[in-house]
KOLKERO-660509 format. One record per atom (N, C-alpha, C): residue number from 1; atom name; x, y, z negated. Coordinates in nm, 3 decimals, padded with zeros to 5 digits, always signed. Example, Ala and Ser with C-alpha at 12.3 -4.5 7.8 and 13.67 -1.06 7.14 Angstrom:
# KOLKERO-660509
1_N_+01.319_-00.569_-00.780;
1_CA_+01.230_-00.450_-00.780;
1_C_+01.320_-00.330_-00.780;
2_N_+01.285_-00.225_-00.708;
2_CA_+01.367_-00.106_-00.714;
2_C_+01.290_+00.003_-00.787;
This chain:
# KOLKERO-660509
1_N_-01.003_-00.976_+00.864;
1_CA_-01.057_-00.871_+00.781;
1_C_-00.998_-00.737_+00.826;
2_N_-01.049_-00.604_+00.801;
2_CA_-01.033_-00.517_+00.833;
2_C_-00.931_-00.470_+00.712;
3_N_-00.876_-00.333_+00.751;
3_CA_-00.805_-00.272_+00.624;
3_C_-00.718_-00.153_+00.714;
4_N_-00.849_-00.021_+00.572;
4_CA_-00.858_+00.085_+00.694;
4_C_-00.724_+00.159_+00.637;
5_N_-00.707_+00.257_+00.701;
5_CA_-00.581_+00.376_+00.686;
5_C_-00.626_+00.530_+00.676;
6_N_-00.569_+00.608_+00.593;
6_CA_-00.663_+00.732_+00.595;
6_C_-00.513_+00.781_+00.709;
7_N_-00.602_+00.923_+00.772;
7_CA_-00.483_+00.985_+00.859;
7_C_-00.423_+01.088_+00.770;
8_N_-00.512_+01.152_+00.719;
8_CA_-00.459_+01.246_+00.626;
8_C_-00.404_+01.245_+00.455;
9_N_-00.325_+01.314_+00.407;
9_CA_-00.303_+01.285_+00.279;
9_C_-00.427_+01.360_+00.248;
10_N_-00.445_+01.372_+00.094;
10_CA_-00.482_+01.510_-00.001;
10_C_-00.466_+01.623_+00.043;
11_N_-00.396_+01.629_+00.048;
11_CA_-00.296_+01.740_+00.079;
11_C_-00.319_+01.866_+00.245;
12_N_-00.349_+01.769_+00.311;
12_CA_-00.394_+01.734_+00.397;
12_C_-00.264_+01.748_+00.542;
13_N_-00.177_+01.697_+00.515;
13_CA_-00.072_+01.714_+00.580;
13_C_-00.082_+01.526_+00.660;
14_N_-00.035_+01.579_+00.768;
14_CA_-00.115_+01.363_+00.846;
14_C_+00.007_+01.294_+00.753;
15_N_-00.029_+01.189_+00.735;
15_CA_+00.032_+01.062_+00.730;
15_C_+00.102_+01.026_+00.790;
16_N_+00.055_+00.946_+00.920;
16_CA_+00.194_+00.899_+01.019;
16_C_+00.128_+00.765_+01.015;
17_N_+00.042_+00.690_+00.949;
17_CA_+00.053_+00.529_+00.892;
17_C_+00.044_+00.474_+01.016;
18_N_-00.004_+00.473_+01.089;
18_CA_-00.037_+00.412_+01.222;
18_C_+00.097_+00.370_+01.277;
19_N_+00.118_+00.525_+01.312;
19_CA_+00.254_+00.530_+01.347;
19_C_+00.384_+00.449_+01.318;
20_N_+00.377_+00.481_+01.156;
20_CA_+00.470_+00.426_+01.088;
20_C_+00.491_+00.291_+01.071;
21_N_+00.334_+00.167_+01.070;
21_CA_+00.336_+00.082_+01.073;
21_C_+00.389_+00.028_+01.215;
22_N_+00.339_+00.073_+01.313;
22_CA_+00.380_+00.058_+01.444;
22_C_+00.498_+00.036_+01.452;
23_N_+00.577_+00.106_+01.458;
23_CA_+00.732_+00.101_+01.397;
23_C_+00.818_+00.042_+01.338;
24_N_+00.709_-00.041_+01.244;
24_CA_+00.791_-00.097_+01.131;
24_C_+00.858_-00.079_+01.072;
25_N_+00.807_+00.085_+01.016;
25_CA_+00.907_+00.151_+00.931;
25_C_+00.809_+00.149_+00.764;
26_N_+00.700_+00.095_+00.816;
26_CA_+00.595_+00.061_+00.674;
26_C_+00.539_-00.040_+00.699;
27_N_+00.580_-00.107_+00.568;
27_CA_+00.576_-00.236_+00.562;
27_C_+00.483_-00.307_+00.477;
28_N_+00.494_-00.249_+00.403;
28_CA_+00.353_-00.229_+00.246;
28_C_+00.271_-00.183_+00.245;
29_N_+00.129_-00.189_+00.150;
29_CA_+00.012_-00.067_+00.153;
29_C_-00.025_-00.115_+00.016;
30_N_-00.076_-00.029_-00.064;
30_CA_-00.161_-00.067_-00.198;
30_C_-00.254_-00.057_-00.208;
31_N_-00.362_-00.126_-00.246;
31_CA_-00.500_-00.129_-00.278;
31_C_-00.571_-00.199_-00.345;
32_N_-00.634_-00.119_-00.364;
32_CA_-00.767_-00.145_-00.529;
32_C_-00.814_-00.303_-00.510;
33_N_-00.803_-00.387_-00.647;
33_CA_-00.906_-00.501_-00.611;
33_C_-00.816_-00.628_-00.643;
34_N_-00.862_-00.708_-00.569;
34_CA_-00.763_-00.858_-00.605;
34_C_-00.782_-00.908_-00.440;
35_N_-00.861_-00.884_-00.305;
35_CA_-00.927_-00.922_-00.253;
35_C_-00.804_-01.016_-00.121;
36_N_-00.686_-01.018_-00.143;
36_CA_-00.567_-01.050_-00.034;
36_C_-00.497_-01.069_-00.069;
37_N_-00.492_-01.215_+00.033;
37_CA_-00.448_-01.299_+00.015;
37_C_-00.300_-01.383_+00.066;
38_N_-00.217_-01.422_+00.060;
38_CA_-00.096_-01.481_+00.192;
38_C_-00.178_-01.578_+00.312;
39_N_-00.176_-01.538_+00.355;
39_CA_-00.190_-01.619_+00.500;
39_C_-00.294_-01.526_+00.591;
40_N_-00.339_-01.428_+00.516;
40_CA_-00.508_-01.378_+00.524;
40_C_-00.442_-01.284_+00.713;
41_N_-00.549_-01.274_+00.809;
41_CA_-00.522_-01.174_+00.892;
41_C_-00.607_-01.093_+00.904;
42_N_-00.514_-00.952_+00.908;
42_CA_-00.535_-00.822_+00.866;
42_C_-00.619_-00.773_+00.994;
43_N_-00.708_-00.665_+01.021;
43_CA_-00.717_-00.570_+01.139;
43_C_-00.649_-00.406_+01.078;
44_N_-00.582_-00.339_+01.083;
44_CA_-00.547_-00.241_+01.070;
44_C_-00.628_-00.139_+01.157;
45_N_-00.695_-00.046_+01.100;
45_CA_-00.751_+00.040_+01.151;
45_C_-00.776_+00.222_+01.071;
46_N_-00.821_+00.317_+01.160;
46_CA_-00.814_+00.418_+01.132;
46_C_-00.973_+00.464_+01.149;
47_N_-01.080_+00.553_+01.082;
47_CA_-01.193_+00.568_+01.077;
47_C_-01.302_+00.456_+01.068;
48_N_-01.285_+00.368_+00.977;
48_CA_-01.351_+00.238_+00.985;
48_C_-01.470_+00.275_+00.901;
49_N_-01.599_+00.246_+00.954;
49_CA_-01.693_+00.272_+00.950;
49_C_-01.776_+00.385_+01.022;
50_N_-01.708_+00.429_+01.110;
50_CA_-01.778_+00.590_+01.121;
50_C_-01.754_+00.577_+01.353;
51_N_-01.756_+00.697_+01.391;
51_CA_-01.747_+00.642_+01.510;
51_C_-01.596_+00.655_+01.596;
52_N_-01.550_+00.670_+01.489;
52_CA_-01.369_+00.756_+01.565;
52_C_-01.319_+00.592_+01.511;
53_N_-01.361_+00.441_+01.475;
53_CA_-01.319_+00.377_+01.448;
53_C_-01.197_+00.341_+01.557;
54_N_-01.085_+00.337_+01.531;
54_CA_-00.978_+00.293_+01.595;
54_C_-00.889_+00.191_+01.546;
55_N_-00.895_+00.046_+01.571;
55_CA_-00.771_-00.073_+01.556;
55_C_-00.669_+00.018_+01.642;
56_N_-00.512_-00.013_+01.540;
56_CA_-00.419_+00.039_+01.623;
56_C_-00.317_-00.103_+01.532;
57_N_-00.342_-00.222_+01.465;
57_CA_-00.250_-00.319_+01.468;
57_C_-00.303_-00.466_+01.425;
58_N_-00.281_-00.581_+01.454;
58_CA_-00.307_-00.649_+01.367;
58_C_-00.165_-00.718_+01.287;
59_N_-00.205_-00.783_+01.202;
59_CA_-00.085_-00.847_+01.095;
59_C_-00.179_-00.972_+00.960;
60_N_-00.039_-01.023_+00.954;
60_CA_-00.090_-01.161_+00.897;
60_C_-00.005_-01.101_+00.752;
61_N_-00.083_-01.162_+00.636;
61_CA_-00.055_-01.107_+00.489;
61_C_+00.063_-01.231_+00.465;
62_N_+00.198_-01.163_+00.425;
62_CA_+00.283_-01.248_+00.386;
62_C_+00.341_-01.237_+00.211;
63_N_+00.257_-01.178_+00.151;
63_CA_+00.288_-01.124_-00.018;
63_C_+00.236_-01.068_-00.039;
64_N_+00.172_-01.081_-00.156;
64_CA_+00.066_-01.022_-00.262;
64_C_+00.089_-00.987_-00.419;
65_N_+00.127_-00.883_-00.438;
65_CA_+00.155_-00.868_-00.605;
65_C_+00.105_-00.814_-00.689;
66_N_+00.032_-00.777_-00.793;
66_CA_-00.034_-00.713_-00.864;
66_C_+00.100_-00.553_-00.899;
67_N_-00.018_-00.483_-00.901;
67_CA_+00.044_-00.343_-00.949;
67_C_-00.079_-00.288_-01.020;
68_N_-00.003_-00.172_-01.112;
68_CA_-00.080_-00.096_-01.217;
68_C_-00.017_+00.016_-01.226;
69_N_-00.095_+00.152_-01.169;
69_CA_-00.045_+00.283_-01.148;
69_C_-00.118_+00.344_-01.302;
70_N_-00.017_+00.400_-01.350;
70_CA_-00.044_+00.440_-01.448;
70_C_-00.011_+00.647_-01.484;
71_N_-00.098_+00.731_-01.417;
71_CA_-00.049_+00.892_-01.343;
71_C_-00.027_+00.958_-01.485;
72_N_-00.096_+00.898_-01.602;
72_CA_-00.081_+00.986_-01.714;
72_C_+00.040_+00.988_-01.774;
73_N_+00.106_+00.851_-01.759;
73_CA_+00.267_+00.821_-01.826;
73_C_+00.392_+00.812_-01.674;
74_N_+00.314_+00.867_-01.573;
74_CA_+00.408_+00.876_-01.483;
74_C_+00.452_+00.745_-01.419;
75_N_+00.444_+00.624_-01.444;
75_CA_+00.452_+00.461_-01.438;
75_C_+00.388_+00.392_-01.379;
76_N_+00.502_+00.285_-01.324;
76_CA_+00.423_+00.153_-01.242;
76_C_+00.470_+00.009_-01.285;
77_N_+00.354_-00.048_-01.314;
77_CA_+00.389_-00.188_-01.313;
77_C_+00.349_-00.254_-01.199;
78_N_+00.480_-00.375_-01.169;
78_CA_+00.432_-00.455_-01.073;
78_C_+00.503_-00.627_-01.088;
79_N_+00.394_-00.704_-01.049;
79_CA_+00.391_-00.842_-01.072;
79_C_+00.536_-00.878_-00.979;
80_N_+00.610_-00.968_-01.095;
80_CA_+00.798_-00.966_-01.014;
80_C_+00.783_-01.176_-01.093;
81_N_+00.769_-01.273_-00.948;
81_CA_+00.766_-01.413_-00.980;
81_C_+00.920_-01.415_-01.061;
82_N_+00.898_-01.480_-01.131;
82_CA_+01.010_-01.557_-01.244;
82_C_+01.020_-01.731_-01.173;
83_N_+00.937_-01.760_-01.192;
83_CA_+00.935_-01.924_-01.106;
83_C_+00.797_-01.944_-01.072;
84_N_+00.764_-02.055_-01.001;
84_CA_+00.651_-02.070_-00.946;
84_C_+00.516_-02.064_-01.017;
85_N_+00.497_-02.092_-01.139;
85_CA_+00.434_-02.037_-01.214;
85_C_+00.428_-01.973_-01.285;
86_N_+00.528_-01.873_-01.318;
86_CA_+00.536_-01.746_-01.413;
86_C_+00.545_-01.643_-01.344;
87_N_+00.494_-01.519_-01.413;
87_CA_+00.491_-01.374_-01.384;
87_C_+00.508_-01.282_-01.494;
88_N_+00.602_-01.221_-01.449;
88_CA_+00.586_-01.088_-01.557;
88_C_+00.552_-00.977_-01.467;
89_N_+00.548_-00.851_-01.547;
89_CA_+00.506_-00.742_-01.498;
89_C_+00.629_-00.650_-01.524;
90_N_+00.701_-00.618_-01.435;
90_CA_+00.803_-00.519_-01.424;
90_C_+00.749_-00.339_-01.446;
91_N_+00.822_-00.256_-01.562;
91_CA_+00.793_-00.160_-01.531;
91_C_+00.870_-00.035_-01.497;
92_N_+00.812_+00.040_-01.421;
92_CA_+00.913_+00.150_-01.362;
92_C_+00.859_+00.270_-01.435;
93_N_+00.975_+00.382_-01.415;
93_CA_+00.942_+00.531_-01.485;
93_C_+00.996_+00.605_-01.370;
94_N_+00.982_+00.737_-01.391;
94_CA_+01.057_+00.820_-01.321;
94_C_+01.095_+00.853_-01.148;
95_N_+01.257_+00.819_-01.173;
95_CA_+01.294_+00.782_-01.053;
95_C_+01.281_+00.688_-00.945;
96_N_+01.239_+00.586_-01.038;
96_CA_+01.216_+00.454_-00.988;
96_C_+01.072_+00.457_-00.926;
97_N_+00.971_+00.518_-00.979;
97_CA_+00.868_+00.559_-00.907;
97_C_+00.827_+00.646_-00.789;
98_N_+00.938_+00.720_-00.773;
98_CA_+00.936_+00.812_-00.622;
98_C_+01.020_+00.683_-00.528;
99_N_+01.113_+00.577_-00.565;
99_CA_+01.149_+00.457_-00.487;
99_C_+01.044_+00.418_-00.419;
100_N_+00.907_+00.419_-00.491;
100_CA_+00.765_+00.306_-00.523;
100_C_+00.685_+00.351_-00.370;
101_N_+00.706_+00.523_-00.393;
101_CA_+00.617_+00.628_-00.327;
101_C_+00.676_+00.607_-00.161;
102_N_+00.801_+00.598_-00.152;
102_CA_+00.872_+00.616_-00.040;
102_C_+00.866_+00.481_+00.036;
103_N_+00.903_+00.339_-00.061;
103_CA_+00.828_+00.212_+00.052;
103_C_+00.719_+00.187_+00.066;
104_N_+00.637_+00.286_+00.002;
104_CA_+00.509_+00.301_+00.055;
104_C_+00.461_+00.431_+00.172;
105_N_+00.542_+00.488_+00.217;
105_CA_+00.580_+00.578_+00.321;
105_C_+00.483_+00.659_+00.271;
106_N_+00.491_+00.753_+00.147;
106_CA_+00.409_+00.821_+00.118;
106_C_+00.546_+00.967_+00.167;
107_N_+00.477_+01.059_+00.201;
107_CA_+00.608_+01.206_+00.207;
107_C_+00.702_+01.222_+00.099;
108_N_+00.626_+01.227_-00.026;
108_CA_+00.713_+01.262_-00.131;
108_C_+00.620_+01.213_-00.260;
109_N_+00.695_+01.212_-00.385;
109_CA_+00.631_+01.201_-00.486;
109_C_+00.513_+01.246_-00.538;
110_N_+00.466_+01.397_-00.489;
110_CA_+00.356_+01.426_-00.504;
110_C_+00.273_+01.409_-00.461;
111_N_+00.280_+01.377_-00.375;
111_CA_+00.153_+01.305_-00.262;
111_C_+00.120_+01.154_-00.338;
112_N_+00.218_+01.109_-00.385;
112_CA_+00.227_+00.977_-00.466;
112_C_+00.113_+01.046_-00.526;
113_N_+00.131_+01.105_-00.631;
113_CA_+00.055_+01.149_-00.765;
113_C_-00.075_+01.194_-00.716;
114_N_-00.073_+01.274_-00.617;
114_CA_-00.184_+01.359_-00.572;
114_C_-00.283_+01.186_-00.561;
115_N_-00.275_+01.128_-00.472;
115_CA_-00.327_+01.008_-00.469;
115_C_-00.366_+00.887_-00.561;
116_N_-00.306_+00.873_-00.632;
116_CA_-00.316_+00.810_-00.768;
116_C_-00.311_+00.877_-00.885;
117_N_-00.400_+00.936_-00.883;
117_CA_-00.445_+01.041_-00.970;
117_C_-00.503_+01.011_-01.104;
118_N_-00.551_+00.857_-01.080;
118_CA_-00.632_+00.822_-01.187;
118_C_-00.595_+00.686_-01.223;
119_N_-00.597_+00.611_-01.324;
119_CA_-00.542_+00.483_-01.350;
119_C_-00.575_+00.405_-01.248;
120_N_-00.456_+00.309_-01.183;
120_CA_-00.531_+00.232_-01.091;
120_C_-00.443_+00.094_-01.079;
121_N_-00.500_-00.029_-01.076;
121_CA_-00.470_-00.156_-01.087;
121_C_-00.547_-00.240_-00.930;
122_N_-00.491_-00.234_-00.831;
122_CA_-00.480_-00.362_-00.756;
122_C_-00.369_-00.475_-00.722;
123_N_-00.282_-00.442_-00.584;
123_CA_-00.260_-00.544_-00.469;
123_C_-00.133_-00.443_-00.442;
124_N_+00.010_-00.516_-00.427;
124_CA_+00.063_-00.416_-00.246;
124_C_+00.047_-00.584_-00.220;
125_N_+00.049_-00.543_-00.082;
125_CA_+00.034_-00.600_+00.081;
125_C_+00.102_-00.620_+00.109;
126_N_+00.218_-00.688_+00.166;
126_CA_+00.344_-00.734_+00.274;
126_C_+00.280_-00.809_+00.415;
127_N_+00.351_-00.742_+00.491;
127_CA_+00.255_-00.836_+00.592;
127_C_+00.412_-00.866_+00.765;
128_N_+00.380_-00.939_+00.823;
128_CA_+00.440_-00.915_+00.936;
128_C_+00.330_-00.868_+01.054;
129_N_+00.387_-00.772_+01.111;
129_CA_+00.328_-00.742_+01.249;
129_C_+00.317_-00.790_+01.372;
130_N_+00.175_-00.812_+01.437;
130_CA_+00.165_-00.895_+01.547;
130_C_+00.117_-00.790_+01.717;
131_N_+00.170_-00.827_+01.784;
131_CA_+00.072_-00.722_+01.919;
131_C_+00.147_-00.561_+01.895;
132_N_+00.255_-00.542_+01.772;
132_CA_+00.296_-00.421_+01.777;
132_C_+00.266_-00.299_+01.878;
């Protein structure tokens, strides 16, 4: 499966993700949906759909957790296993949320916000990198 990368923030200052994943200095990604899975393999790419489409990694999905961005109360919940069949939902405020922004190799907190701007409930991603 594919799973694209924007280059630019909002903001419009670049990203790096390519880069950064390359590196293995980003390790995570969040996104909308339920759709990924552990074992699933990724195509990492940049302009997907259009003609500047560029693969720059592939990677195999090694963790999947539910999260819930919440921009109006500043907050994140995210799915934290208790045992093999239980889950709770951990929640963060504050400080703990620019933590959230940064292993997600976002620049800074506002770019966090600028981006999740609006209530939002999917997925982060863990994955290992292959073909680096």
């Amino acid at each position: 499966m594919i799973l694209g990368f924007m280059k630019n923030f909002k903001s419009g200052k670049p990203t790096n993700f390519p880069e950064k994943i390359k590196a293995k200095i980003k390790k995570t990604t969040i996104r909308k949906g339920n759709r990924w899975k552990v074992g699933d393999k990724i195509h990492f790419a940049t302009g997907v759909r259009t003609k500047k489409y560029k693969q720059f990694a592939y990677v195999i999905c090694t963790s999947v957790r539910r999260i819930a961005i919440n921009p109006k109360e500043k907050s994140v919940s995210i799915e934290k296993v208790i045992s093999s069949s239980k889950y709770i939902m951990k929640h963060y405020f504050a400080f703990q949320v620019e933590d959230i922004a940064k292993n997600d190799r976002f620049d800074s907190l506002d770019d966090f916000w600028l981006y999740f701007n609006e209530y939002f409930e999917g997925q982060i991603i863990t994955w290992e990198l292959f073909n680096g």
